[in-house]
N, C-alpha and C positions, 0 to 999 in steps of 0.2 A: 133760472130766468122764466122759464115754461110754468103756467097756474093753474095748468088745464089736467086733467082728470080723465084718462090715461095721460101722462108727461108727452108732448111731443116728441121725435127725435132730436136728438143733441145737433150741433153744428157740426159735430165730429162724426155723424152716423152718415151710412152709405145713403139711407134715404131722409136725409135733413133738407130736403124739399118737399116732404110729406108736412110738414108744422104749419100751425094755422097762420092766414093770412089777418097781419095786426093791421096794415094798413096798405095802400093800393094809391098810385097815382099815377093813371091809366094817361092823361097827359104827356106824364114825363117818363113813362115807360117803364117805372119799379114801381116793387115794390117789398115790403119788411114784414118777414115771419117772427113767429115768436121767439125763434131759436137765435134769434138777432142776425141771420145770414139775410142779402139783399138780394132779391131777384130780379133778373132785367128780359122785358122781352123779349130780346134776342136769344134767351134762354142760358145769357150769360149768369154767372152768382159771382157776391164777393162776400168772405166767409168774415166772421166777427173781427177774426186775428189777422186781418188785412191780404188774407189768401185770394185770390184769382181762380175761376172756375168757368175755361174757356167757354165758349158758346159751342151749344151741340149743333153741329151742320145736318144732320140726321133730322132733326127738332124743326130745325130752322128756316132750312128752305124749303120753297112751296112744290108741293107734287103736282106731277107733269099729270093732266087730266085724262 
């Protein structure tokens, strides 16, 4: 799927949130790397093969100042 030069990582690779951002809809809160995984602000993903990648709590909520 990936055209880019080094390959991204796979949807299958530990860091398949490193692959280029194809497109962004800051709007609606995702967005689509090239590895075809969806990323959601909440820091949730949903993987090609209809897998689920909970949201990281660590990521997600705001630090106490």
């Amino acid at each position: 799927m990936c055209q880019h030069r080094p390959p991204c990582p796979s949807a299958d690779a530990s860091d398949h949130d490193a692959a280029r951002l194809l497109v962004f809809y800051p709007e609606q809160g995702w967005g689509l790397l090239c590895n075809g995984v969806i990323v959601f602000d909440d820091t949730g993903e949903l993987l090609p093969d209809g897998r689920s990648i909970p949201i990281h709590p660590a990521l997600s909520e705001p630090t106490a100042a």
